[in-house]
C-alpha positions as CSV (number, residue, x, y, z in Angstrom):
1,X,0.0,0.0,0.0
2,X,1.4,3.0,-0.9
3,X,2.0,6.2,1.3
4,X,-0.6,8.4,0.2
5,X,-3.1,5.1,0.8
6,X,-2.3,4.1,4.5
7,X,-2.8,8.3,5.5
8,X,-6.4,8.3,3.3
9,X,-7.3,5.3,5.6
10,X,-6.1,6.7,8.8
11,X,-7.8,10.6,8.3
12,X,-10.9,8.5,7.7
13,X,-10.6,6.4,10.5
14,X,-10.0,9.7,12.5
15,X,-12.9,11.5,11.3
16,X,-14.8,9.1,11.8
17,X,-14.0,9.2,15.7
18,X,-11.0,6.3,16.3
19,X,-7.8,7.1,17.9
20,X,-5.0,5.1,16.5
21,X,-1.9,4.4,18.7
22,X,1.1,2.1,18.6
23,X,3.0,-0.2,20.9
24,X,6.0,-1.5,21.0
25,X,6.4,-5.4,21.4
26,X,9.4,-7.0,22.4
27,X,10.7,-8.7,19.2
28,X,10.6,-5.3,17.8
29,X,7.2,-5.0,16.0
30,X,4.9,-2.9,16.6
31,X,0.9,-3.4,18.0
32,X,-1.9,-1.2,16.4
33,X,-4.1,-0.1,19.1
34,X,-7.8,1.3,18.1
35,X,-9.6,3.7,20.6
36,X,-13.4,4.5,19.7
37,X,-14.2,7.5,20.9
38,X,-17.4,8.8,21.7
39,X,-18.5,10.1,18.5
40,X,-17.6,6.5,16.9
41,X,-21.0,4.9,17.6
42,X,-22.5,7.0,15.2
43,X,-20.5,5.6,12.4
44,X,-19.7,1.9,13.8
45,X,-21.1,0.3,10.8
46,X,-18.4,2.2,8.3
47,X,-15.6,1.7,11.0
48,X,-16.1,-2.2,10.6
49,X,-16.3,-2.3,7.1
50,X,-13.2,-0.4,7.4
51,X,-11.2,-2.2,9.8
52,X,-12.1,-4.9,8.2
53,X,-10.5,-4.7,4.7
54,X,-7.1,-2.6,5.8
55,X,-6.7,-4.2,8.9
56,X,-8.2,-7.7,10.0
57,X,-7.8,-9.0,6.5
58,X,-4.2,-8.4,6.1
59,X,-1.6,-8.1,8.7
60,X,0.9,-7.1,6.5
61,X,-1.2,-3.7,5.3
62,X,-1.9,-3.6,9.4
63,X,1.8,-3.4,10.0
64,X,2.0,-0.4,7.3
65,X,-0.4,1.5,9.4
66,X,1.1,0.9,12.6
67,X,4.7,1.9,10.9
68,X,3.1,4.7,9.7
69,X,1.5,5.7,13.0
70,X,4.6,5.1,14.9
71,X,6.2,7.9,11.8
72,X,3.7,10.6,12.3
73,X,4.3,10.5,16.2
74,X,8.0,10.5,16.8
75,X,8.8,13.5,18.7
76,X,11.7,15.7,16.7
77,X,14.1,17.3,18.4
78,X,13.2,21.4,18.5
79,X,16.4,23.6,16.9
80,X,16.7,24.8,20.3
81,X,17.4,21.7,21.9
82,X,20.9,21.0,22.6
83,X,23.3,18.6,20.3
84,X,26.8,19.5,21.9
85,X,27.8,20.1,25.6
86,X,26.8,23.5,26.9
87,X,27.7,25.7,29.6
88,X,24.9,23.9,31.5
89,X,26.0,20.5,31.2
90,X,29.0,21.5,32.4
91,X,28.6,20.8,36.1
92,X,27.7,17.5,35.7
93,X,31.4,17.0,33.6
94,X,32.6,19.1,36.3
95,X,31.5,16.8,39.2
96,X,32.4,13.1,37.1
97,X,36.2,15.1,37.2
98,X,36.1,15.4,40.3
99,X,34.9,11.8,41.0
100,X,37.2,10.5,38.8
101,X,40.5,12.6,40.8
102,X,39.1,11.3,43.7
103,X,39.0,7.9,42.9
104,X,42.5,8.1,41.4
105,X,43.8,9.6,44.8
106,X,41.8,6.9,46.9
107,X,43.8,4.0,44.3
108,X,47.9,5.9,45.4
């Protein structure tokens, strides 16, 4: 399924009033999790046809979604977050010096 597909399936889903979330599993793939919320009951029928032919029918377009899920909600790192050490990071390098001179004097 391409792309453009899996996010026309998943805006429908999500107009239609269901929450899509991933979780992790331990051998590395990845659970898709549907929430109903309140205003799904009105459109329960169309969710189940729905559900039915993306995701019950095929696992392999299920794990698309839930890869593309797990895409769209990555956090991303804002430009003002820090990438190198800066001046306030430096008292934590300041105090593993010191506990590494004190270790060294404690080993004489």
């Amino acid at each position: 399924m391409a792309e453009r597909e899996i996010a026309e399936v998943v805006e429908e889903l999500e107009s239609l009033g269901i929450k899509l979330t991933v979780t992790p599993r331990l051998d590395g793939s990845l659970r898709l999790n549907c929430w109903r919320m309140m205003e799904a009951w009105h459109h329960s029928v169309r969710i189940k046809e729905i559900l039915a032919e993306h995701v019950e029918s095929s696992p392999a377009r299920a794990a698309e979604i839930a890869d593309f899920i797990n895409r769209r909600s990555m956090p991303t790192l804002a430009p003002s977050m820090p990438t190198e050490t800066e001046p306030s990071q430096a008292p934590a390098a300041k105090g593993a010096a010191k506990r590494e001179a004190a270790k060294s004097k404690r080993g004489k």
